[in-house]
C-alpha positions as CSV (number, residue, x, y, z in Angstrom):
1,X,-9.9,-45.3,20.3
2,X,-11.8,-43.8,17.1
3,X,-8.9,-42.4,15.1
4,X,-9.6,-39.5,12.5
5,X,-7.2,-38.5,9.9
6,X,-7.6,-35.2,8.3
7,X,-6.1,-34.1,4.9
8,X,-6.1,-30.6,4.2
9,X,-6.3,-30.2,0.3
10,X,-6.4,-27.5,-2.2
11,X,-6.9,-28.2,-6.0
12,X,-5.3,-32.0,-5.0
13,X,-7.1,-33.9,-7.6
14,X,-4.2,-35.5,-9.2
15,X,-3.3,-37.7,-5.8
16,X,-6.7,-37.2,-3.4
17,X,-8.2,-39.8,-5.1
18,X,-5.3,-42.2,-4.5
19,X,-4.2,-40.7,-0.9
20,X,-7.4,-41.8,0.7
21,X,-7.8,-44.8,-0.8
22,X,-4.3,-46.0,0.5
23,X,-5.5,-44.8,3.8
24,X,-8.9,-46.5,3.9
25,X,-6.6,-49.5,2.8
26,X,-5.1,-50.3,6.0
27,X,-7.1,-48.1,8.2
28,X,-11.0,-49.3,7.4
29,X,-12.7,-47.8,10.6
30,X,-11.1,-44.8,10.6
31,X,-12.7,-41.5,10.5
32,X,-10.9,-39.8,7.1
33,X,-11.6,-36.4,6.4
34,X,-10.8,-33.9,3.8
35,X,-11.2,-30.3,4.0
36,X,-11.2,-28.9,1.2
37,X,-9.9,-25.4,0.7
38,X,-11.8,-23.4,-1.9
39,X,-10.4,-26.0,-4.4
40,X,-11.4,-24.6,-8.2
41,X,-10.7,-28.7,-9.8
42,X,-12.6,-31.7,-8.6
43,X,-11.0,-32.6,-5.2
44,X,-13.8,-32.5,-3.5
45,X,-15.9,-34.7,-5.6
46,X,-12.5,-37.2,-5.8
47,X,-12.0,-37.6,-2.3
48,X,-16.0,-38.2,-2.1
49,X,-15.7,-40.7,-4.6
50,X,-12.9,-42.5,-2.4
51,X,-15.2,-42.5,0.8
52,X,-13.8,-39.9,2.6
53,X,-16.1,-37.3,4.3
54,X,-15.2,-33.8,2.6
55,X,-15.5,-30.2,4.2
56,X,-15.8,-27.4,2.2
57,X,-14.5,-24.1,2.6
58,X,-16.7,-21.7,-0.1
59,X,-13.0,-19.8,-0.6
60,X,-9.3,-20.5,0.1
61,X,-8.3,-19.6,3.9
62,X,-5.3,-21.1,3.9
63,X,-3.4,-24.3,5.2
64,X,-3.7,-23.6,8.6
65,X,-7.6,-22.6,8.4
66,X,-8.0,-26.3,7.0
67,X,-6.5,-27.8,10.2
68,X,-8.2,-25.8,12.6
69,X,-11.5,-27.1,10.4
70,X,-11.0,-30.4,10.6
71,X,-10.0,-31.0,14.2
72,X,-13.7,-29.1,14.4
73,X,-15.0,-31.9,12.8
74,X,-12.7,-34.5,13.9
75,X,-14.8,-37.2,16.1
76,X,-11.7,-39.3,16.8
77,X,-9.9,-39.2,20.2
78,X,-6.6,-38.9,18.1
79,X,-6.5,-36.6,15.0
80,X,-3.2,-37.9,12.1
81,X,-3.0,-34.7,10.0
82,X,-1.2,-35.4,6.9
83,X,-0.7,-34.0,3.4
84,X,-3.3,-34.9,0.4
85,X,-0.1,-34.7,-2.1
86,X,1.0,-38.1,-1.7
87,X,3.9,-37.1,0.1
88,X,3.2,-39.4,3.0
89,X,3.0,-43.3,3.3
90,X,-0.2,-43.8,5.2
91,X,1.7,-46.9,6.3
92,X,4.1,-44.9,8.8
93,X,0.6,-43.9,10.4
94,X,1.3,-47.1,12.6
95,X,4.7,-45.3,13.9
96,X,3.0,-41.9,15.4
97,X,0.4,-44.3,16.6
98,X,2.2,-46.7,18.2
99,X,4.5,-43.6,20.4
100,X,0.2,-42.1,21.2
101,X,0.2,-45.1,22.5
102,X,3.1,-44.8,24.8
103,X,1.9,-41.8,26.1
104,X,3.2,-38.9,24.4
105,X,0.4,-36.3,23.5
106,X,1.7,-35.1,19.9
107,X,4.0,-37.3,17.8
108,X,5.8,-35.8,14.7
109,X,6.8,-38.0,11.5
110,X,10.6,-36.1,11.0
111,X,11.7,-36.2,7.6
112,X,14.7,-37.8,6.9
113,X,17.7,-37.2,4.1
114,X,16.3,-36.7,0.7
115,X,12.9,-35.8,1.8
116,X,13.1,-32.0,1.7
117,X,11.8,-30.6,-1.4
118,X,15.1,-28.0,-2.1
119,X,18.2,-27.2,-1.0
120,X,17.2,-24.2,0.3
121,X,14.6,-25.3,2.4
122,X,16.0,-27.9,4.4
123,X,18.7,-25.8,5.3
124,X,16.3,-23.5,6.4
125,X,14.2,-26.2,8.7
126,X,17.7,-27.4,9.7
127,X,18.1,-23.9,11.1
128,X,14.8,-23.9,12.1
129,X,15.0,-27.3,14.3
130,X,18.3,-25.8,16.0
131,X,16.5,-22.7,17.2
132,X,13.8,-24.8,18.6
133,X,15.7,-26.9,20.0
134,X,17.6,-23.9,21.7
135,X,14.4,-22.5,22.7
136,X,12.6,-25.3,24.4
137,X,15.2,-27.0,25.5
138,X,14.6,-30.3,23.8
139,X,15.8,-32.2,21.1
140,X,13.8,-30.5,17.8
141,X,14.4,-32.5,14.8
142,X,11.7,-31.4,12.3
143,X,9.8,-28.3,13.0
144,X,7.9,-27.6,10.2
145,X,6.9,-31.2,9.6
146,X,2.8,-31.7,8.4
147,X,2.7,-35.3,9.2
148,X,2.0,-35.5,12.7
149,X,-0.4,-37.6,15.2
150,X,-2.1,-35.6,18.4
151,X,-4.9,-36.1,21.4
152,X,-7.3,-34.4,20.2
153,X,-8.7,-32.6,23.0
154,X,-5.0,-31.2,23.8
155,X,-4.9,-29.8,20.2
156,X,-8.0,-28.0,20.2
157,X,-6.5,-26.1,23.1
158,X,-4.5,-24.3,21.0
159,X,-7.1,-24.0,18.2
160,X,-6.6,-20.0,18.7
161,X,-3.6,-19.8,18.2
162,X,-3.0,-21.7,15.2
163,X,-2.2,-19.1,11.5
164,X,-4.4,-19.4,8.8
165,X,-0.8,-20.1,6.8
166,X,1.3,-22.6,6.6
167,X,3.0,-22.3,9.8
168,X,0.7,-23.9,11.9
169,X,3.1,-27.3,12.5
170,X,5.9,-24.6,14.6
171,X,3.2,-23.0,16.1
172,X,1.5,-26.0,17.8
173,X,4.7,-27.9,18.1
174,X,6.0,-24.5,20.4
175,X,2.6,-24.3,22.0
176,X,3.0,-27.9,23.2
177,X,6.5,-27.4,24.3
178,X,5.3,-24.4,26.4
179,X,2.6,-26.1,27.8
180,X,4.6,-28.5,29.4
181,X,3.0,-31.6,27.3
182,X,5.0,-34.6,25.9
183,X,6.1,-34.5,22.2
184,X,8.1,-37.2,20.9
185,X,9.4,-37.5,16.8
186,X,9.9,-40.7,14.7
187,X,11.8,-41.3,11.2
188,X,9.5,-40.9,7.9
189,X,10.3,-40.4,4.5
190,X,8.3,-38.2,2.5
191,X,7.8,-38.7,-1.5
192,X,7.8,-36.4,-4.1
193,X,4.8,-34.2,-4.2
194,X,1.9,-34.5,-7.0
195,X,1.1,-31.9,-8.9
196,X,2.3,-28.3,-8.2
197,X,3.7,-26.9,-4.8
198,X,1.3,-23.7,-3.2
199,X,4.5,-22.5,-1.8
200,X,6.1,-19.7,-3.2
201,X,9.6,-19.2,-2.9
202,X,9.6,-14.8,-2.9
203,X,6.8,-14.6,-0.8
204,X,7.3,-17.3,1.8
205,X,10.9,-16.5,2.3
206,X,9.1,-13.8,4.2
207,X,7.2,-16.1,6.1
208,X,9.9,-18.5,7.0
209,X,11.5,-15.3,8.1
210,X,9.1,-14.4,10.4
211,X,8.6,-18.4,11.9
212,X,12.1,-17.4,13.6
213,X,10.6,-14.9,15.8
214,X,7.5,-17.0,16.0
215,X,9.5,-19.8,17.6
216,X,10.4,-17.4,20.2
217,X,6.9,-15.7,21.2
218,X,5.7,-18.6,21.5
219,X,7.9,-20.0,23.9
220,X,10.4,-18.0,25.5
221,X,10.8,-14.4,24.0
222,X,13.5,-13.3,26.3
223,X,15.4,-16.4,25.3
224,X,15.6,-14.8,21.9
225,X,15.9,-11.1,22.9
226,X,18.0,-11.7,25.4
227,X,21.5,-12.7,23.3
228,X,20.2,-9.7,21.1
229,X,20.3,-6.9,23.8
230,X,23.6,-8.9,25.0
231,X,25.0,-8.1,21.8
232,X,24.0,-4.6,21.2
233,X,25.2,-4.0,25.0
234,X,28.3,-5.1,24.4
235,X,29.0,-3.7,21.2
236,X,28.3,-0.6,22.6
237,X,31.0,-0.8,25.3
238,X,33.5,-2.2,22.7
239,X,32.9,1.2,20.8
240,X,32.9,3.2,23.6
241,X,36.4,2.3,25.0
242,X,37.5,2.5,21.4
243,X,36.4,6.2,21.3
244,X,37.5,7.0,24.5
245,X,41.1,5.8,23.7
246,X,41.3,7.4,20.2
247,X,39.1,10.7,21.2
248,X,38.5,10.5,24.6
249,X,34.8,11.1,24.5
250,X,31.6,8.9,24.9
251,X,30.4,9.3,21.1
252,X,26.3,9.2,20.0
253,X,27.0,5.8,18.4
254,X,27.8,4.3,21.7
255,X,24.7,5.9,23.3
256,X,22.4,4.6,20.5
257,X,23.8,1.0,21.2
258,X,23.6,1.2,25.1
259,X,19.9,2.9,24.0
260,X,19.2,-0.3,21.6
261,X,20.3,-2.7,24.0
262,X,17.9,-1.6,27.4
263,X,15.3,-1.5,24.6
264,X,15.1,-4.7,23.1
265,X,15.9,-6.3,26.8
266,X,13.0,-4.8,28.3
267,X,10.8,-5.4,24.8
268,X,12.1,-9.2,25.7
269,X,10.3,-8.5,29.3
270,X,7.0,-7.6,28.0
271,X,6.9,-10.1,25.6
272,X,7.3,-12.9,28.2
273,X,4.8,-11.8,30.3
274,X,2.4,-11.3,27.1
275,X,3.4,-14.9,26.7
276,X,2.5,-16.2,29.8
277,X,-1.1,-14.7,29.5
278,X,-1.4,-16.7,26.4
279,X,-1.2,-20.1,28.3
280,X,-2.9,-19.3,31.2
281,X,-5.2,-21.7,32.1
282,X,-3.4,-24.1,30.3
């Protein structure tokens, strides 16, 4: 099978250069291709220079725009997206391959100890995983994870659903999940990135906020609103037999709850059947 490795890259000329050559290094026949994301340095002409075959946005469109482009372009009957930092060994390629091969349909290189880039972060993927995990059902163990193998023809499936962002890893790993298709995870360890990160920590605290409730709509949204309205529905009655010892009256407090809870319950409802129009036909 024609494999084709895409590398989605945005002012990368410190390590483009480098990453593809160690990928050309032991993979000579595959397809390697660079998109490159309104880059304003010379990644473009780099990754050229190193045999790859570059496409090129005229502006930035973000992370997830660069994946959806080059699984476009992809001719390979599996796509290996990775990052064009350096972070990952184009050796461990061999691992997702070798579980393709065994006949799961997207394969996800999980970071190990040491390989998160801050504190903060891989507690917040560590929450993240758990979540996941909660929501589908099976064993998550890196969510957010960029180094992954896939059938092509199964990713494009969810080509429309996939964010312009960053976020695209949860959102096809959930949309693979939901669509019943196998996904299976093996060790990696990822280096220290070259040059500087595009993530910013203010802005996409927001974002990694909102990945929670992206894990649920894409799944299971009454799996996450359900435990919510539970909650509001039972702190209502917890207040409500507290007033009615103390003051013997049913209070607006308790009424809001009771009102909050029915609510986000039947918000859950319409959300799952919203979801389930998503993958029909899938």
């Amino acid at each position: 099978m024609l494999i084709s490795i895409v590398l989605p890259a945005k002012n990368e000329a410190l390590a483009i250069g480098e990453t593809v050559s160690k990928i050309r290094t032991f993979y000579k026949d595959a397809e390697i291709i660079v998109v490159d994301d309104g880059s304003t340095d010379r990644t473009a002409l780099l990754a050229k220079n190193a045999d790859a075959c570059v496409v090129s946005h005229p502006y930035s469109k973000g992370n997830g725009a660069a994946i959806k482009t080059g699984a476009r372009a992809a001719a390979g009957d599996i796509i290996v997206f990775m990052d064009a930092d350096g972070q990952h060994d184009p050796q461990d390629i061999t691992l997702l391959l070798e579980k393709i091969e065994q006949g799961y349909d997207l394969v996800v290189g999980a970071r190990q100890k040491g390989s998160q880039a801050s504190v903060g972060r891989g507690v917040a993927n560590k929450f993240y995983n758990h979540l996941a995990s909660y929501m589908t059902g099976h064993q998550v163990e890196d969510l957010t994870s960029g180094f992954r193998a896939v059938k092509a023809d199964k990713f494009r499936e969810f080509l429309y659903l996939l964010p312009n962002g960053f976020s695209y890893p949860t959102t096809s790993t959930m949309a693979f999940f939901r669509a019943g298709y196998s996904v299976a995870y093996v060790p990696i360890h990822a280096a220290k990135r070259q040059g500087n990160s595009h993530i910013h920590p203010l802005k996409d605290s927001i974002r990694f906020f909102l990945i929670i409730f992206k894990i649920g709509t894409l799944y299971s949204p009454l799996k996450l609103f359900l435990p919510i309205a539970l909650l509001l529905f039972l702190t209502a009655t917890g207040w409500y037999i507290y007033t009615l010892q103390e003051f013997s009256r049913f209070t607006n407090m308790s009424a809001l709850l009771y009102t909050g809870s029915i609510m986000v319950f039947l918000l859950g409802l319409i959300s799952e059947q919203i979801t389930a129009l998503m993958y029909k036909g899938e």
